[in-house]
VOGU-3710 file (C-alpha; in Angstrom, 3 decimals, decimal comma):
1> xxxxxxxxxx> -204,514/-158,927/6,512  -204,056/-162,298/4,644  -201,770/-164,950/5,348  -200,216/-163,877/2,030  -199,594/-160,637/2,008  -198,388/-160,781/5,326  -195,856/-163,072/4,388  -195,502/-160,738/1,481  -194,820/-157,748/3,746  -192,101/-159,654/5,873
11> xxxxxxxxxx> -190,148/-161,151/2,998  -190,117/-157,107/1,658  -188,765/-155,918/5,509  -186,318/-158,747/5,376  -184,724/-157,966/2,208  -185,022/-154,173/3,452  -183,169/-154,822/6,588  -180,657/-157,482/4,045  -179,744/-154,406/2,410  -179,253/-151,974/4,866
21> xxxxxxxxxx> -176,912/-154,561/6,542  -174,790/-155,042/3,634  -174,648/-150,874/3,389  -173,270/-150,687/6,891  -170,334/-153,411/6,220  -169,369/-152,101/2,617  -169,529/-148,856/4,570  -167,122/-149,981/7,016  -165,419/-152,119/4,670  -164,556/-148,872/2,463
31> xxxxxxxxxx> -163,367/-146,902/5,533  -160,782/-149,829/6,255  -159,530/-150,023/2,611  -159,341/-146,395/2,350  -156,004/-145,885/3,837  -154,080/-148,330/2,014  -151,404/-147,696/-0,229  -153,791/-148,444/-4,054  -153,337/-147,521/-7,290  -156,611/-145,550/-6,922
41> xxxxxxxxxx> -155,621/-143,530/-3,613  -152,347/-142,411/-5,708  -154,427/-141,537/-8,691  -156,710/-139,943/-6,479  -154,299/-137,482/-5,161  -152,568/-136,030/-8,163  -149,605/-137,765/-7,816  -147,370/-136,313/-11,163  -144,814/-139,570/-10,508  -145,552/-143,181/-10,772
51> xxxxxxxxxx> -144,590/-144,793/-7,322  -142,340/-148,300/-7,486  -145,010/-151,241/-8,520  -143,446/-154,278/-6,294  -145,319/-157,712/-7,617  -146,941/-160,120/-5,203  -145,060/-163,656/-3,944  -146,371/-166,536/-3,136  -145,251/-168,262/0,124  -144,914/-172,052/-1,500
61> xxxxxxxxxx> -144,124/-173,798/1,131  -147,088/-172,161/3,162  -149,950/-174,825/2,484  -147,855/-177,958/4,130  -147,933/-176,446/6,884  -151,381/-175,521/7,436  -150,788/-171,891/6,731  -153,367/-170,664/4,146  -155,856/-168,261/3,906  -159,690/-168,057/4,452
71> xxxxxxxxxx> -160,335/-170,027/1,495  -157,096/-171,866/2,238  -155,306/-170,365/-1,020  -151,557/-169,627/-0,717  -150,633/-166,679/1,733  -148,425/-163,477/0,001  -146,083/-160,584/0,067  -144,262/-158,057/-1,865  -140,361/-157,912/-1,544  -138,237/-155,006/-2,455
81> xxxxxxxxxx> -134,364/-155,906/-1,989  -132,539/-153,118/-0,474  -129,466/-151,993/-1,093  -126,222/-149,717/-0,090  -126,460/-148,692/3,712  -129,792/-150,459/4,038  -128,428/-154,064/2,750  -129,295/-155,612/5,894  -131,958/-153,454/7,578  -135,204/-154,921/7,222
91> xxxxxxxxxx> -139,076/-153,363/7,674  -141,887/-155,760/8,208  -144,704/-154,481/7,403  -148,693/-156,202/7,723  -151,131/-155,032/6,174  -154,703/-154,210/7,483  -158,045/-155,055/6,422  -160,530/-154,996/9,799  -161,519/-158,719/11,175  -164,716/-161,364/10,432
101> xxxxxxxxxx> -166,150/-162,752/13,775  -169,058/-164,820/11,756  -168,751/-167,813/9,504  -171,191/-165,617/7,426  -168,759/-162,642/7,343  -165,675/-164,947/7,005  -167,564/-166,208/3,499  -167,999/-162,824/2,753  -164,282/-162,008/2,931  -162,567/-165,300/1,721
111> xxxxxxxxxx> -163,922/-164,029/-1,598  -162,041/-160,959/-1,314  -158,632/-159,753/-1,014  -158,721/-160,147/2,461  -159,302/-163,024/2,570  -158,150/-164,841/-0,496  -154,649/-164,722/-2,734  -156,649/-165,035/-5,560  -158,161/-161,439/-5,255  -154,628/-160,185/-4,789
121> xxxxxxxxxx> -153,614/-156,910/-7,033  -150,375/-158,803/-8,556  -148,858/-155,444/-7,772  -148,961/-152,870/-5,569  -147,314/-149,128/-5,037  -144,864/-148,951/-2,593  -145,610/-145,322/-0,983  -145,345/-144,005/2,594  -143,005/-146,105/4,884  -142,146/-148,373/1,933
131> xxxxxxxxxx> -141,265/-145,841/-0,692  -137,935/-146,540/-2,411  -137,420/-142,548/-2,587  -134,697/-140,706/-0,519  -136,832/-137,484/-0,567  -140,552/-139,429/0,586  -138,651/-141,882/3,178  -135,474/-140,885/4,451  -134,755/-143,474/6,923  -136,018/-146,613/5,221
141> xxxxxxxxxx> -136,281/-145,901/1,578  -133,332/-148,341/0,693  -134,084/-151,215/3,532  -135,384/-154,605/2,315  -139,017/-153,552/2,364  -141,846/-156,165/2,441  -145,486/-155,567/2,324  -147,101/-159,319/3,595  -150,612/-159,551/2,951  -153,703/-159,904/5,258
151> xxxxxxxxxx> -155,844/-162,641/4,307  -156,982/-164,440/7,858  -158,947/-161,584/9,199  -157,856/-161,752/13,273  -154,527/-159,828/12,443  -152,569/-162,803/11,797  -153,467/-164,770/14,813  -156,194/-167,478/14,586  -155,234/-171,023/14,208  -158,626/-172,844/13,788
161> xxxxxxxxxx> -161,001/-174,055/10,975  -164,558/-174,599/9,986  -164,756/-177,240/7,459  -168,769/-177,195/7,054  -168,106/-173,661/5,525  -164,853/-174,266/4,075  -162,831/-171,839/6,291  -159,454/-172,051/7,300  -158,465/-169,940/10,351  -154,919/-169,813/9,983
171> xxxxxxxxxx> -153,669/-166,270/10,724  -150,476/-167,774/12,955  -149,621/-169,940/10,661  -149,159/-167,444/7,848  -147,149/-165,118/10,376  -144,756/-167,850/11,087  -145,030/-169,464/7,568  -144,242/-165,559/6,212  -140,869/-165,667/8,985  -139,466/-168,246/7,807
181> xxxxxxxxxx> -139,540/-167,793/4,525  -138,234/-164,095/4,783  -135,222/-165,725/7,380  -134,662/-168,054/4,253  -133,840/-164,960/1,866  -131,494/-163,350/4,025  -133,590/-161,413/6,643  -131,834/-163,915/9,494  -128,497/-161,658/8,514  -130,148/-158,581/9,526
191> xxxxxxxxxx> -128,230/-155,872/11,634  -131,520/-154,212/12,312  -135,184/-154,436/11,277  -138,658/-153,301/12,421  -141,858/-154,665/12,320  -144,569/-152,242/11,288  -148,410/-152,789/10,343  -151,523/-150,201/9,986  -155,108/-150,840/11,156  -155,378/-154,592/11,713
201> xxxxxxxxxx> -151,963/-155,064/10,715  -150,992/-152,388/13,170  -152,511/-154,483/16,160  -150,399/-157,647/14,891  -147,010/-155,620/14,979  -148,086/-155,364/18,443  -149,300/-158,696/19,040  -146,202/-160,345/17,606  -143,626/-157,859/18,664  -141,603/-159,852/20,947
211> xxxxxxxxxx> -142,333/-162,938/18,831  -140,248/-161,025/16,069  -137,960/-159,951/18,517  -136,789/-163,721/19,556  -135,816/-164,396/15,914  -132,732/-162,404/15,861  -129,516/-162,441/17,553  -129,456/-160,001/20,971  -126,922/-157,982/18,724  -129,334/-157,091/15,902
221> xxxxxxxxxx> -131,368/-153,709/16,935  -135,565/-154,893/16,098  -138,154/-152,673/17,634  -141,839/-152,454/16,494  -144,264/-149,795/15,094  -148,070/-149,778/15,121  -149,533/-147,261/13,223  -153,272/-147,240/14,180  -153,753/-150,427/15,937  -154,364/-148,876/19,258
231> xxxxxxxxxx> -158,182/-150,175/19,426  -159,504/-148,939/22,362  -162,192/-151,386/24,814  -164,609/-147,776/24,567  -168,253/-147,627/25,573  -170,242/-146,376/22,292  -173,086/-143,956/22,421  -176,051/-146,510/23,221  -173,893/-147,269/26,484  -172,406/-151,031/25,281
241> xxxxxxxxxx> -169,171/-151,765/24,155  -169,655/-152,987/20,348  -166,458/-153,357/19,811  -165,604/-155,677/22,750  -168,475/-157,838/21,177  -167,013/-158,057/17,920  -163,723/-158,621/19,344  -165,226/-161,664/21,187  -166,388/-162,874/18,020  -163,788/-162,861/16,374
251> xxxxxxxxxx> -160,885/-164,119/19,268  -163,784/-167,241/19,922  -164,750/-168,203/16,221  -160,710/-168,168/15,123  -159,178/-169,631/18,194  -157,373/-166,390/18,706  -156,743/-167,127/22,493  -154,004/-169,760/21,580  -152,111/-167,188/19,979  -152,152/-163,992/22,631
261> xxxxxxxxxx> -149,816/-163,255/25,325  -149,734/-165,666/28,589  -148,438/-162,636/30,714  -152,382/-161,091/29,895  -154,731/-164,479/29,597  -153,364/-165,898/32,771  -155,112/-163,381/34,518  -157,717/-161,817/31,976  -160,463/-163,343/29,587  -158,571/-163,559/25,992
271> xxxxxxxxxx> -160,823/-161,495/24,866  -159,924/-158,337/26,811  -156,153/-159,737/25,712  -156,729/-159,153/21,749  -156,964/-155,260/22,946  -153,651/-154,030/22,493  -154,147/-151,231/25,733  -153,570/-154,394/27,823  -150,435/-155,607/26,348  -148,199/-152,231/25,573
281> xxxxxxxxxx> -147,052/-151,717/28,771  -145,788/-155,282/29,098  -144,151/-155,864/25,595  -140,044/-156,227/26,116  -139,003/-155,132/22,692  -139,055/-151,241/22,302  -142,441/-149,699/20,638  -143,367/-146,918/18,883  -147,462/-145,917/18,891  -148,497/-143,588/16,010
291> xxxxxxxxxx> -151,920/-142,723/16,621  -154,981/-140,057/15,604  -156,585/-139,018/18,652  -160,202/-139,593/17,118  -159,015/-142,494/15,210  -161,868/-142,276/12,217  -162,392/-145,936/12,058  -162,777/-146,342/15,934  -165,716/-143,599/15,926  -167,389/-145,317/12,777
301> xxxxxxxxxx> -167,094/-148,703/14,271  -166,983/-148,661/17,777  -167,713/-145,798/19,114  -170,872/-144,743/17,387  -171,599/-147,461/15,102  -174,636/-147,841/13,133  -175,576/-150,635/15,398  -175,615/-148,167/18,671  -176,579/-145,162/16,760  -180,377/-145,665/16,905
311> xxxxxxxxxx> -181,594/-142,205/15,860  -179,093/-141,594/13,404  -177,499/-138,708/15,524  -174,436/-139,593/14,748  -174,715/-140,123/10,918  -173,149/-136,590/9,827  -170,834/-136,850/12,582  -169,968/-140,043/11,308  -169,228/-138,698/7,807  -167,373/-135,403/8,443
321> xxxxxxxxxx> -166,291/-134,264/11,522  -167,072/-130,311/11,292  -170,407/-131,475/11,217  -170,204/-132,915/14,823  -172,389/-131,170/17,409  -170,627/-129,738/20,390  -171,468/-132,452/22,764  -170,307/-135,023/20,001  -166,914/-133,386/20,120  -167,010/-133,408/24,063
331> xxxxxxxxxx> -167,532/-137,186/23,896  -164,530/-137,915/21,061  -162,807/-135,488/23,546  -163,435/-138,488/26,057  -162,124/-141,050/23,689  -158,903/-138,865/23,533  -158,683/-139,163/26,759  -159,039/-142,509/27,093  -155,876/-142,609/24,842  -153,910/-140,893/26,986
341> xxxxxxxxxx> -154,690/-142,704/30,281  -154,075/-145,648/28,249  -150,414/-144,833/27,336  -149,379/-143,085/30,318  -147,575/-146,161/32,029  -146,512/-147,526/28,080  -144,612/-144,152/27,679  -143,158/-143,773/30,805  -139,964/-146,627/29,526  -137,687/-144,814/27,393
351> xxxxxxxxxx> -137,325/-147,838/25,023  -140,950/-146,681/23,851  -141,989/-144,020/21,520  -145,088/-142,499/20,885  -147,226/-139,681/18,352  -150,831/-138,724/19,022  -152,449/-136,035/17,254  -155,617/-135,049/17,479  -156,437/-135,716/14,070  -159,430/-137,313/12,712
361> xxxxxxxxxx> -157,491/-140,099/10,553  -156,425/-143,569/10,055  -153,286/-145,251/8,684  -150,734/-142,470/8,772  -147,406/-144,521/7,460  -149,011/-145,820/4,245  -149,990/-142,536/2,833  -147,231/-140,304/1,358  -148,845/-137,330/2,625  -149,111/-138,052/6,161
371> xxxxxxxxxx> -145,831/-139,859/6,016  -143,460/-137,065/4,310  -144,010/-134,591/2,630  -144,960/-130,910/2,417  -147,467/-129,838/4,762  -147,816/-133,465/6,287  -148,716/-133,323/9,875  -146,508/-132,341/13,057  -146,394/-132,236/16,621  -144,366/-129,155/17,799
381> xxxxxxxxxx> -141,938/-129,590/14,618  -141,508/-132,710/14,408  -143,524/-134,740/11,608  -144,360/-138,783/11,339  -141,694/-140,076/9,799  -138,976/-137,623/11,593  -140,285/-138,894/14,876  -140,411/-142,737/13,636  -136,855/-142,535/12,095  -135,431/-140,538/15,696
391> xxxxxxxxxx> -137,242/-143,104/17,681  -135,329/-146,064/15,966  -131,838/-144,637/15,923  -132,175/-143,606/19,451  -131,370/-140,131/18,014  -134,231/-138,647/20,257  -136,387/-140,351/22,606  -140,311/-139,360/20,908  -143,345/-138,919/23,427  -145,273/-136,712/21,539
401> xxxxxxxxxx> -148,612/-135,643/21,969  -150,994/-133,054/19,908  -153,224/-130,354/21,263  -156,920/-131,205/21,395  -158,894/-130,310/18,317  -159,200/-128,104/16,714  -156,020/-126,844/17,625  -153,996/-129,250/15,131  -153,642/-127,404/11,829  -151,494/-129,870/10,252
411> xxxxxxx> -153,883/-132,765/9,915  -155,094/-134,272/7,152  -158,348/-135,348/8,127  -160,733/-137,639/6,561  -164,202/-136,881/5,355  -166,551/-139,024/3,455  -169,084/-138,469/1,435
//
């Protein structure tokens, strides 16, 4: 074969292997934006009412203090005022959006919403947790209700930069940045608030927990609520642990370690720190865990990633799980597991509160369906937001746990085509 066409031959693999790359991580990309409150998931669903549009703010004051986003444009949120009973009760909630652990992938997303205010729907529905509806949110529906945007991608807790690339790492920054401006418009003269995220945003309400905590009075009830960020530190199917990998990348490009608890890096490599089944059963303020047993981004991801999945075995599997083989299910059956060993000692305090069901799903507090509402999933009879709302008024302690699939015939699960 010729110098040429051999050249010729590896420019054509490259670009074949360029493409299959950039597959996998719009793949994974579309997973982690599926759950999130859109216009198009709303649409999707045959919703007959249109949902309170709440416009995006700009956090001024963010750049002089170093708090920007990946392309080191202005960080966000959307603010609904609440009123009546819920005057001064506050919800916190971060959004989610997975994590870049390259300078390459960090490009990639600075040109996004994730990573840029710029890209930022100027409004967004406020379903789920943050619906202003009596009848889709009973305990919260008239709290002030913010939505603050993810745009740092290490759930709000880098504080680094690469200037060669033009990359500002600034996820604490924008946390504390998004504080104090929120303190400024009356949140400091709250009688109770909670901090609540999904995905990525779910393992920052656990990361900053106590953080939020300490910026109240001792008489002002806060607790936190992490819906889906319980990423597990699992062996996938080749035997490795991808997702400790990525992790690493991510904690050591954005100078994550700064940011994470003392209590677990004194004694642990910060990267074993950003996994949240290491810091639960240490975090003072009260907790609530809302789970799905085989979490669908976790088996995607981590669990039986492209990247691991070296025969495609795992491809339907992947897709839609009634097209998992029996030993597939007896290995997500070992992930559940894992789940539970992991918050055995978390739920033994009676501060904490936790819902697993063996669902396969993702971000159940954003979606109206999963949240409230006819047929929306239950545990014994108690649904999501039931449980959530108990938890918080300390009307009944919540450590609930589903029945291993398939018993579970309330979920919603997730397919994809």
């Amino acid at each position: 074969m010729s110098q040429t066409n051999k050249s010729f031959w590896d420019m054509k693999l490259l670009c074949l292997f360029g493409i299959i790359g950039f597959v996998i991580v719009k793949g994974i990309e579309g997973l982690e934006n599926g759950n999130v409150t859109d216009m198009q998931y709303v649409r999707g669903r045959g919703f007959n009412y249109r949902p309170l549009m709440v416009g995006l703010t700009l956090i001024n004051g963010a750049a002089a203090k170093g708090a920007v986003c990946l392309d080191g444009s202005l960080p966000a949120y959307h603010f609904h005022r609440g009123y009546g009973s819920g005057s001064n009760s506050w919800l916190v909630h971060l959004e989610g959006g997975g994590w870049c652990g390259t300078v390459r992938n960090c490009i990639y997303s600075k040109k996004t919403r994730h990573g840029s205010s710029y890209f930022m729907e100027k409004q967004i529905p406020f379903i789920g947790i943050l619906s202003n509806k009596a009848e889709e949110n009973p305990d919260f529906f008239n709290w002030n209700r913010v939505k603050i945007r993810y745009c740092d991608g290490a759930s709000f807790s880098g504080d680094s930069q690469n200037q060669k690339a033009g990359l500002y790492f600034r996820g604490q920054r924008i946390w504390q940045a998004a504080m104090e401006d929120l303190m400024s418009k009356g949140m400091r003269y709250a009688k109770q608030a909670l901090l609540s995220g999904c995905s990525a945003g779910g393992l920052s309400a656990i990361l900053h927990c106590d953080e939020f905590r300490q910026l109240f009075p001792g008489t002002t009830r806060v607790k936190c609520f992490s819906d889906a960020g319980l990423f597990l530190d699992s062996i996938d199917v080749s035997g490795r642990r991808s997702l400790r990998n990525f992790f690493g990348s991510v904690v050591t490009l954005q100078g994550v370690q700064k940011s994470l608890p003392r209590s677990c890096t004194n004694h642990l490599n910060p990267i074993l720190c950003f996994f949240p089944q290491r810091l639960i059963a240490n975090i003072r303020t009260p907790l609530f865990l809302l789970n799905a047993a085989y979490d669908t981004w976790q088996i995607q991801a981590s669990l039986a990633p492209p990247s691991a999945d070296y025969r495609w075995n795992w491809y339907e599997c992947r897709k839609n799980y009634a097209r998992c083989s029996s030993p597939q299910i007896q290995y997500l059956q070992g992930f559940r597991n894992q789940m539970l060993r992991v918050t055995r000692r978390f739920s033994k305090s009676r501060q904490n509160g936790l819902f697993i069901n063996s669902c396969f799903a993702h971000c159940q507090s954003e979606r109206q369906d999963t949240w409230f509402g006819r047929g929306s999933p239950h545990i014994g009879n108690k649904g999501i937001a039931d449980s959530v709302g108990n938890w918080f008024f300390d009307r009944l302690g919540v450590q609930a746990i589903g029945c291993a699939y398939p018993c579970d015939k309330t979920c919603h699960n997730l397919v994809f085509n």
